[in-house]
C-alpha positions as CSV (number, residue, x, y, z in Angstrom):
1,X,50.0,-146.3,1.3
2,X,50.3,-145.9,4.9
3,X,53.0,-147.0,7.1
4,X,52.7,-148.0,10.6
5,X,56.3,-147.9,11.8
6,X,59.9,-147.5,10.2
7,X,62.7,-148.6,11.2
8,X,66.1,-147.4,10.9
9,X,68.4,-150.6,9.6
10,X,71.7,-148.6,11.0
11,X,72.6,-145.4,13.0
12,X,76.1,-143.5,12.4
13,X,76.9,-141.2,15.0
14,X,78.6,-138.3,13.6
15,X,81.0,-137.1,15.5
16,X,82.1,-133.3,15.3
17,X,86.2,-132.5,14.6
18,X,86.4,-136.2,13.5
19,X,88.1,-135.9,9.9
20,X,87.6,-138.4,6.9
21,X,90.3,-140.5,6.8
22,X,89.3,-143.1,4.2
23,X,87.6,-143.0,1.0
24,X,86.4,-146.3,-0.7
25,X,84.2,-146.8,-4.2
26,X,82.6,-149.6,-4.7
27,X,84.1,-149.9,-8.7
28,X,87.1,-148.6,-9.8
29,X,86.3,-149.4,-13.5
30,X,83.0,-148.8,-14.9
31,X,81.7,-150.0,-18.8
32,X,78.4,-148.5,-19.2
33,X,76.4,-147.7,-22.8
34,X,76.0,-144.4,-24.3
35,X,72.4,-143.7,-22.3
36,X,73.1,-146.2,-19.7
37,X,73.3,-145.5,-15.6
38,X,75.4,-147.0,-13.4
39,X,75.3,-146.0,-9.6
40,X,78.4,-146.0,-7.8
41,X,78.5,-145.9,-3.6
42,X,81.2,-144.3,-1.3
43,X,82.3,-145.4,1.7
44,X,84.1,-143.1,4.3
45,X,86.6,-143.9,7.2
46,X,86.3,-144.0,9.9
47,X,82.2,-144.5,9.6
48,X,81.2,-141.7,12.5
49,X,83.1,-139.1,10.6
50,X,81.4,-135.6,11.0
51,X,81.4,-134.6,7.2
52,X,79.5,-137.2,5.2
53,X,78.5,-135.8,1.8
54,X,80.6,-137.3,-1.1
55,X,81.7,-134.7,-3.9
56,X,81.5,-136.1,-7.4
57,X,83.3,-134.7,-10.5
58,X,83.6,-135.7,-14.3
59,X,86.9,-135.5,-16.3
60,X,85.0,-135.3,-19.2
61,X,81.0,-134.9,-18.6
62,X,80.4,-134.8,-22.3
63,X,81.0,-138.5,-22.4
64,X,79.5,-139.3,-18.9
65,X,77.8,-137.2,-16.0
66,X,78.1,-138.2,-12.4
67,X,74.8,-137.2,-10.6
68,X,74.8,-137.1,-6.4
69,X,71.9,-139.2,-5.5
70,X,72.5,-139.3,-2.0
71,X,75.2,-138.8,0.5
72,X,77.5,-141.2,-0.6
73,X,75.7,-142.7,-3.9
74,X,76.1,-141.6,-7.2
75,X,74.8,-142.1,-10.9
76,X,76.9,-142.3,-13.6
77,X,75.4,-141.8,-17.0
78,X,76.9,-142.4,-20.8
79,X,76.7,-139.2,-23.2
80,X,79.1,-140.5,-25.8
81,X,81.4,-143.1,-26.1
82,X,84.7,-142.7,-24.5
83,X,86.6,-142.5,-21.6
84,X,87.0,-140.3,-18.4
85,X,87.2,-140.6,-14.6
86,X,85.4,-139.9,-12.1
87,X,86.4,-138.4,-8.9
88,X,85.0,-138.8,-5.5
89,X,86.2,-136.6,-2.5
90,X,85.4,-135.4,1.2
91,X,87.8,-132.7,2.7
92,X,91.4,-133.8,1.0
93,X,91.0,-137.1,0.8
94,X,90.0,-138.9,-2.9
95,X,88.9,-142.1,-5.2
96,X,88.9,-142.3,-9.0
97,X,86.8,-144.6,-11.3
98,X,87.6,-145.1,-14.7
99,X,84.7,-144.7,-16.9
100,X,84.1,-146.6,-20.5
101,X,81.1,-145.6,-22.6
102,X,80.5,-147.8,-25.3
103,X,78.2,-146.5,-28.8
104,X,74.3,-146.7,-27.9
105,X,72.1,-150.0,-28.3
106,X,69.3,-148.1,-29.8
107,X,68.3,-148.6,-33.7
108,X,70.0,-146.0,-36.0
109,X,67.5,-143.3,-36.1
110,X,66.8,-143.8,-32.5
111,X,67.2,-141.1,-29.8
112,X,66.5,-141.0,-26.0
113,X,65.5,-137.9,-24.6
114,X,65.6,-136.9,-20.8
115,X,62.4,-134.9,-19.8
116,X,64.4,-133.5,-16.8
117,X,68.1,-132.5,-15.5
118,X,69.3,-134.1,-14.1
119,X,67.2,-137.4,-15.0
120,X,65.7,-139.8,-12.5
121,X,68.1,-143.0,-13.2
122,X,67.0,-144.7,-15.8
123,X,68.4,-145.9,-19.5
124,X,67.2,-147.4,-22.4
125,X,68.9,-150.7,-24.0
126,X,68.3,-152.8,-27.1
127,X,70.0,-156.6,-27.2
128,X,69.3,-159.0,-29.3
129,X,66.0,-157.8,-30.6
130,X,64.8,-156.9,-27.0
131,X,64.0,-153.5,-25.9
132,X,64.5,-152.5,-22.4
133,X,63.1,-149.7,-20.1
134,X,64.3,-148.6,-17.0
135,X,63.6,-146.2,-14.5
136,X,60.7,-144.3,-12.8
137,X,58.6,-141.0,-12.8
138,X,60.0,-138.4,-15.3
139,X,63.3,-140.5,-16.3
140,X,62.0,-141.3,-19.7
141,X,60.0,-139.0,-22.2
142,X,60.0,-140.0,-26.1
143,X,61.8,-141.9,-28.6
């Protein structure tokens, strides 16, 4: 695939000494399946603030990882049902999400395996006699 041109939708200037202020997510509570992703997306005040990478942190990453995918986005991932929080910060300023994982969808006897870590987003999800796939590249191995 070749591209001709690309264009950039919006441009932040970021300006140097100019301090977060503001921290925003875009969920504050978050039900997700053991093995399921979620993303969740940061958004800073004011929006030309000099730092703009979002720190993410697990109460309790043995029921659910948070994974930086980008500056301000994040993927959330069920290990075990539960509950924890997630907390997103830049300098001093933070935001919390409240994390459920309910059990898994798959059939007993079933297990997902991740070929890498941490895993392209992706899950695995089986309702009502329908198996579903998601992700890309490397996020899904065996069952």
């Amino acid at each position: 695939m070749k591209f001709a041109t690309v264009e950039l939708n919006e441009g932040i200037d970021c300006l140097p000494k100019t301090e977060v202020t503001g921290l925003a997510l875009d969920q504050q509570e978050l039900t997700i399946p053991t093995h399921g992703r979620a993303t969740l997306n940061a958004t800073l005040a004011p929006l030309n603030s000099f730092e703009r990478e979002v720190a993410w942190v697990s109460s309790d990453p043995t029921v659910a990882e948070v994974r930086n995918i980008g500056e301000q986005v994040a993927i959330v991932v069920g290990k075990k049902p539960g509950k924890c929080t997630m907390t997103a910060s830049v300098d001093k300023v933070t935001q919390t999400c409240v994390v459920t994982v309910t059990p898994a969808t798959l059939p007993v006897g079933w297990k997902y395996h991740e070929l890498n870590a941490p895993a392209i987003p992706g899950s695995v999800d089986v309702s009502d006699g329908t198996f579903t796939l998601t992700g890309w590249g490397h996020a899904m191995t065996s069952f």
